[in-house]
C-alpha atoms as one frame of an Amber mdcrd trajectory, in Angstrom:
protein
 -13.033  -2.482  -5.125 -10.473  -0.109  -6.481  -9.174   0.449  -2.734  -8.174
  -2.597  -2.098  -5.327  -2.839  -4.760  -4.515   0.346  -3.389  -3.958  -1.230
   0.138  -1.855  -4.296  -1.425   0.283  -2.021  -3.314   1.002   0.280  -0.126
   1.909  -2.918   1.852   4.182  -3.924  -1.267   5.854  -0.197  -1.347   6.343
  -0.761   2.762   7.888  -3.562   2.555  10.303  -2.857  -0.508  12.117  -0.197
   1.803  12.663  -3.314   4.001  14.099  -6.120   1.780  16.356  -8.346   4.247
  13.031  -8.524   6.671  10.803  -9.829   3.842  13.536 -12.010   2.361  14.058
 -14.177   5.565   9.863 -14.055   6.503   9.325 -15.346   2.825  12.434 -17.897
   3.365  10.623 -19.261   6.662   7.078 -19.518   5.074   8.519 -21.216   1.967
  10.025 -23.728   4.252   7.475 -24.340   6.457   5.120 -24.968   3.448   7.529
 -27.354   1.538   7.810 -29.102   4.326   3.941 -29.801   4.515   3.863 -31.058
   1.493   6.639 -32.180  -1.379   9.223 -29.681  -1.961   8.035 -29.309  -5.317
   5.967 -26.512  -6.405   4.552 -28.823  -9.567   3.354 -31.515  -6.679   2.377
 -28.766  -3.505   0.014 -26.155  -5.005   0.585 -24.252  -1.668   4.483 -24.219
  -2.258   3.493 -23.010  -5.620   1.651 -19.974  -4.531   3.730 -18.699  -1.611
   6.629 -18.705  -4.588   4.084 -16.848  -7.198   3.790 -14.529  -4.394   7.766
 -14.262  -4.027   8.506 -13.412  -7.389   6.152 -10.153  -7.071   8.427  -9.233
  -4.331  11.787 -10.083  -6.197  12.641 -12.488  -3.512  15.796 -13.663  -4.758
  16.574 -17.464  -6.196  19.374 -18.006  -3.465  17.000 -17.644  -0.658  14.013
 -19.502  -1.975  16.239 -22.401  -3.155  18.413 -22.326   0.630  14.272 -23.509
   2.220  13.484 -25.395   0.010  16.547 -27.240   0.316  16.352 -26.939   4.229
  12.823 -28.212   3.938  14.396 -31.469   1.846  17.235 -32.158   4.364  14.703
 -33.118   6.803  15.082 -29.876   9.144  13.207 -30.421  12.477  12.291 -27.034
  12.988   8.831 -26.576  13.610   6.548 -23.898  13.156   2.786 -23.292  14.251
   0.562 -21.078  11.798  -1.466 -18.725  14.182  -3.908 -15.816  13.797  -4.615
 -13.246  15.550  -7.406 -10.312  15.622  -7.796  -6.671  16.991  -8.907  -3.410
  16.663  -6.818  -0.397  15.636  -7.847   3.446  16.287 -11.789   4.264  15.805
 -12.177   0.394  15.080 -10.360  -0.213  12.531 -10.152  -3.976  12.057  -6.355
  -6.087  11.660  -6.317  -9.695  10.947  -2.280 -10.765  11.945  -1.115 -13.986
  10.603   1.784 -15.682  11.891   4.306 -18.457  11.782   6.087 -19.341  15.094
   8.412 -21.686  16.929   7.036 -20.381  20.347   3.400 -19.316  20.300   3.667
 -17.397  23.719   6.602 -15.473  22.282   4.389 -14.444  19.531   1.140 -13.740
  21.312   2.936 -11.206  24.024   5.014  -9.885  21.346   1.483  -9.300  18.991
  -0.670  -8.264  22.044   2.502  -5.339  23.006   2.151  -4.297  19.549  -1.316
  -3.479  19.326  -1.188  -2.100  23.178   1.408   0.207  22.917   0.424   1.462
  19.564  -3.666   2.611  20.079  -4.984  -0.480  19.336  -6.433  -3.591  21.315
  -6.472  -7.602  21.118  -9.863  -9.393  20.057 -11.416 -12.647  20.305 -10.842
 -15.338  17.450 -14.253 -14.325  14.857 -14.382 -11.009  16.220 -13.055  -9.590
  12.853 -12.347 -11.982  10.352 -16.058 -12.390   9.710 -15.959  -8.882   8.165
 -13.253 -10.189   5.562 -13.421 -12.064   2.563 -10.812 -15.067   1.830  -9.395
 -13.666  -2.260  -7.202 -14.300  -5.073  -5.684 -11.139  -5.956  -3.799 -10.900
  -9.460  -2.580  -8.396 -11.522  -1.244  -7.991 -15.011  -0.795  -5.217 -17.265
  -1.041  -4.458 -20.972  -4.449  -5.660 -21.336  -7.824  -4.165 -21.120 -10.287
  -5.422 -18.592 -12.544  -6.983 -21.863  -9.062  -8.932 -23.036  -8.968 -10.228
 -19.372 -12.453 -11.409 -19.280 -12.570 -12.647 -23.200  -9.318 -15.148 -21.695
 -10.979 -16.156 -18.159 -14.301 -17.373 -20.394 -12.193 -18.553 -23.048 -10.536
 -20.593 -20.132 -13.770 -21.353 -17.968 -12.530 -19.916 -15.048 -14.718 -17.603
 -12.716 -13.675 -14.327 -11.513 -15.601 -11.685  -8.701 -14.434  -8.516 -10.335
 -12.131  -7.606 -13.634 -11.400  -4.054 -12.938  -8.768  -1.585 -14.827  -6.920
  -0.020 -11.867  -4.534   2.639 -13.007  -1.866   0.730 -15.491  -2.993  -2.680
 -14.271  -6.119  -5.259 -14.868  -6.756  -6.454 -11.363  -8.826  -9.822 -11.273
 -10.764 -10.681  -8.030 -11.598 -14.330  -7.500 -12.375 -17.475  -5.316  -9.148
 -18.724  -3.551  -9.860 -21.622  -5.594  -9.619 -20.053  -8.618  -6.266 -18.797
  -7.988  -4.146 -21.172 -10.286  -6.869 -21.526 -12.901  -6.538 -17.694 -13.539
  -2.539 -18.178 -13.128  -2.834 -20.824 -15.735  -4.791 -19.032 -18.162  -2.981
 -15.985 -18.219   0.390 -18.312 -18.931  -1.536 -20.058 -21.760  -2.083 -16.725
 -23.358   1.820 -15.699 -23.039   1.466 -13.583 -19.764   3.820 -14.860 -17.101
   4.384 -11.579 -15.050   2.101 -10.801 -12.307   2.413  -7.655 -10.612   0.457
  -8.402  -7.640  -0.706 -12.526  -7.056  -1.681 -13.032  -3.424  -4.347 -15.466
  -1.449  -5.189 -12.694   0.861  -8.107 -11.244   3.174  -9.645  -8.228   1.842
 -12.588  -5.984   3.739 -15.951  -6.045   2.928 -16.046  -2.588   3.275 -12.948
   0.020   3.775 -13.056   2.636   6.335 -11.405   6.094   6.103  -9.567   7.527
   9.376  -8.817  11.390  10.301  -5.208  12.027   9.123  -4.230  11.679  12.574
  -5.851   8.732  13.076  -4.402   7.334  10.133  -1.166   7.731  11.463  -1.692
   6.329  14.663  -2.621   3.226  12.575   0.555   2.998  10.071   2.476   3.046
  13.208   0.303   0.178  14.515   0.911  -1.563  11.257   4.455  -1.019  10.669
   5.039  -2.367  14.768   2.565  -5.288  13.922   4.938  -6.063  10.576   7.998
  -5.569  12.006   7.597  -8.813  14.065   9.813 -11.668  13.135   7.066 -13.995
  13.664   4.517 -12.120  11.502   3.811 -13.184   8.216   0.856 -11.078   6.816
  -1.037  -8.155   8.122  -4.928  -7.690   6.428  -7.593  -4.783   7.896  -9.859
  -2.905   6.611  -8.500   0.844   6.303  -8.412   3.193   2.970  -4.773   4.395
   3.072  -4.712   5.394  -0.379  -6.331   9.174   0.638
């Protein structure tokens, strides 16, 4: 399991080095969400997570605050939420998720990134059934036995408790996801240095090194879309 915090934190590390980009795809997800809902993270639990996520990535308060606002003032911008699924180099397996205002914009723009850059488009199922729905969160300065003395103490399940370099990384249900939030904030810990709903591999895959460079560059294309708002698969790029 220890690889997959390894491929959040190299998605995290890629997109620090590109701020503004994440800043305005975290402002449009933010609104699109509050607008489902009440633009109130204590009433819209899905508000609520998208701005757990935000904080982990420093998003600042003007920006979250300017769509949630937009999302109040009755903005009728629309967006679709669409996925998409491929193959990379030596079948490696992406999952693209995406929120659009023109879904043929997005699907040639997608389908160019994978085609130019080794990889190839894929049927809806043809990938996603070799991923797992997860809550993904971090803390530090406890031990994986603190971690699972509070979750029990709390009644909340967890897949995996696992000490991952400085961190405790707990792998759960999606459901679980503010249960485990809420017991860590019972027990004084309100800084999370990873807390995403995300898709994670059954099992990783390793790539020659130039392979796995043919793939970064499919990832970085696939991430530098406007319309792209999370990129899952199922490659070790920790080695």
């Amino acid at each position: 399991m220890g690889r997959k915090w390894n491929n959040i934190k190299e998605k995290k590390a890629s997109k620090d080095a590109n701020t503004s980009r994440i800043y305005a795809k975290f402002g449009r997800e933010i609104y699109v969400v509050a607008r489902q809902g009440e633009p109130d993270p204590e009433s819209n639990q899905a508000l609520k997570v998208v701005l757990e996520r935000a904080k982990t990535y420093n998003v600042p308060k003007t920006i979250i605050d300017r769509a949630i606002d937009k999302a109040k003032g009755g903005s009728e911008e629309n967006f679709d939420e669409l996925r998409y699924e491929g193959f990379g180099p030596n079948g490696s397996m992406i999952i693209v998720d995406a929120l659009t205002n023109n879904v043929n914009r997005t699907a040639s723009d997608v389908r160019a990134a994978f085609g130019k850059n080794g990889g190839n488009m894929g049927v809806s199922g043809s990938v996603s059934y070799m991923f797992d729905a997860t809550a993904v969160i971090g803390v530090e300065g406890k031990s994986a036995d603190d971690v699972l003395e509070l979750l029990m103490e709390a009644d909340v399940d967890a897949r995996d408790i696992l000490e991952e370099e400085n961190s405790v990384i707990v792998y759960a249900e999606p459901d679980q996801f503010h249960s485990i939030q809420e017991a860590f904030k019972n027990a004084g810990i309100v800084e999370f240095n990873v807390a995403e709903l995300t898709m994670l591999a059954q099992n990783d895959v390793s790539l020659t090194e130039e392979s796995q460079q043919q793939f970064e560059k499919l990832i970085d294309a696939l991430e530098d879309l406007e319309d792209v708002r999370q990129v899952y698969h199922n490659v070790d790029l920790s080695e």
